[in-house]
Residue, then its C-alpha position, 0 to 999 in steps of 0.5 A: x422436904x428433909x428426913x433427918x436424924x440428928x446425933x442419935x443413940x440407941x441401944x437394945x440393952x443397956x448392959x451392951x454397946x449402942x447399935x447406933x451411936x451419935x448418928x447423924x443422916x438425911x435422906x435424900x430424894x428419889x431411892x437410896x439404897x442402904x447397904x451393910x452386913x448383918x448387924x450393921x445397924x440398918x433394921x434399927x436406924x430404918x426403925x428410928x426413922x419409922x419411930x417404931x424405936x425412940x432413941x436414947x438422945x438426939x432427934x428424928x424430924x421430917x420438915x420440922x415434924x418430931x418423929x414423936x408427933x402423929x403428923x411425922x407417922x401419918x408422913x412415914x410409912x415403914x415395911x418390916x421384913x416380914x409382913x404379917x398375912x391376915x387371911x381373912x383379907x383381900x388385898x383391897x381389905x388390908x390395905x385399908x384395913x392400914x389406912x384406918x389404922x393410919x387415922x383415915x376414915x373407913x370410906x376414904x381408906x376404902x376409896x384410897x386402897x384401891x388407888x394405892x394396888x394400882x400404883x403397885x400393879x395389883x388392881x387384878x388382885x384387889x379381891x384376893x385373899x392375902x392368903x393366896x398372894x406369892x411372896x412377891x405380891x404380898x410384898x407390893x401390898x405391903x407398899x401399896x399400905x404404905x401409900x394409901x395414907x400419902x406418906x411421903x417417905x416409905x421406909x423399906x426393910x430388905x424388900x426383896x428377901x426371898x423373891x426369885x429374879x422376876x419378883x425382884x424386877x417387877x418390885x424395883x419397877x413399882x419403886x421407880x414409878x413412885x420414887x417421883x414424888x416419895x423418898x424411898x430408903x430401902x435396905x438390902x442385901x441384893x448389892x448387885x442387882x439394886x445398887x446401880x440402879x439406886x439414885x443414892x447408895x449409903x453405906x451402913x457398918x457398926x453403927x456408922x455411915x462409912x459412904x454416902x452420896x449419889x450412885x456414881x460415888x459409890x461406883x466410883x470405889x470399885x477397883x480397877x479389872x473388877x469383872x463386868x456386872x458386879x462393880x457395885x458388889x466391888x466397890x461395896x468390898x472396897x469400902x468395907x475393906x477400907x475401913x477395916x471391916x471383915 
């Protein structure tokens, strides 16, 4: 299975420069993890591979699949940073409220929701109300919609903004249990406490992939005397530096 984005170009305005010029990556199996500082390009190239933004040449593909078909979106699923609360649902409701909205039938949606919350480790809050889930969980239901349709890549974008230390190791633990049989891309800012856990690291700036390839190449830039526990936040300066980025 190959997500790949081939020479894309896109740009919000054409009176500005392209966010992401002449692009090219695959993604690879199990988790990668998508580093870069604000306006790197992360949330738009995450958004090209979910096909929520069309690019203004070149092509997205999942196995042949065009990013413009309804069998690459049945295929990719992608979570925003913010996820919308509907409070009138339960966790179960929303869930298969998505995989409706995915093409799947209301009884199948329903059985399949269920599945999806005790992936994420949520079946204890199938009936509540999302309006009473914490940030974190809401972010798992969030996952569990993206798998209650089968997707085979789920498209994460900063899933772990705002959720206290505990929230961020429950939600990495979910991803390790899924990352067997789905490709994860997930964007972050949390270097130190995802990067060295991740089977793959890229790194995004100004619109191009200064690094890409497995974790222990990543590693592999931090600069020597680097203080235990923040070498993957040492190599991420490193690279940077190298290019020349601020």
């Amino acid at each position: 299975m190959t997500l790949e984005i081939d020479s894309c170009t896109y740009s919000y305005s054409r009176r500005k420069p392209p966010v992401l010029a002449n692009l090219s990556y695959q993604l690879p199996e199990g988790l990668t993890i998508l580093l870069g500082p604000n306006g790197a390009g992360k949330s738009t190239l995450l958004k090209l591979a979910a096909s929520v933004h069309r690019p203004a040449s070149g092509s997205i593909s999942l196995d042949g699949l065009a990013s413009t078909t309804s069998a690459y979106r049945r295929s990719v699923a992608w979570m925003p940073q913010d996820i919308v609360r509907m409070p009138s649902l339960t966790a179960r409701e929303y869930v298969a409220y998505i995989g409706w909205l995915k093409g799947m039938r209301k009884d199948s949606a329903w059985k399949e929701a269920r599945r999806a919350l005790t992936r994420v480790e949520l079946t204890d809050k199938a009936d509540t109300k999302t309006s009473q889930l914490s940030g974190g969980q809401l972010r798992r239901v969030g996952v569990a919609g993206a798998l209650v349709h089968n997707a085979r890549v789920l498209l994460l974008d900063e899933p772990t903004a705002g959720m206290d230390p505990r929230q961020r190791r429950v939600f990495r633990d979910v991803l390790r249990g899924l990352t067997g049989d789905i490709r994860v891309l997930m964007s972050t800012h949390d270097i130190a406490d995802l990067a060295e856990e991740a089977d793959h690291v890229s790194v995004l700036y100004d619109g191009r992939i200064l690094q890409d390839g497995p974790t222990t190449s990543f590693l592999a830039h931090t600069p020597p005397g680097t203080a235990p526990g923040r070498a993957a936040e040492g190599a991420y300066s490193a690279i940077l530096t190298r290019h020349g980025a601020d």
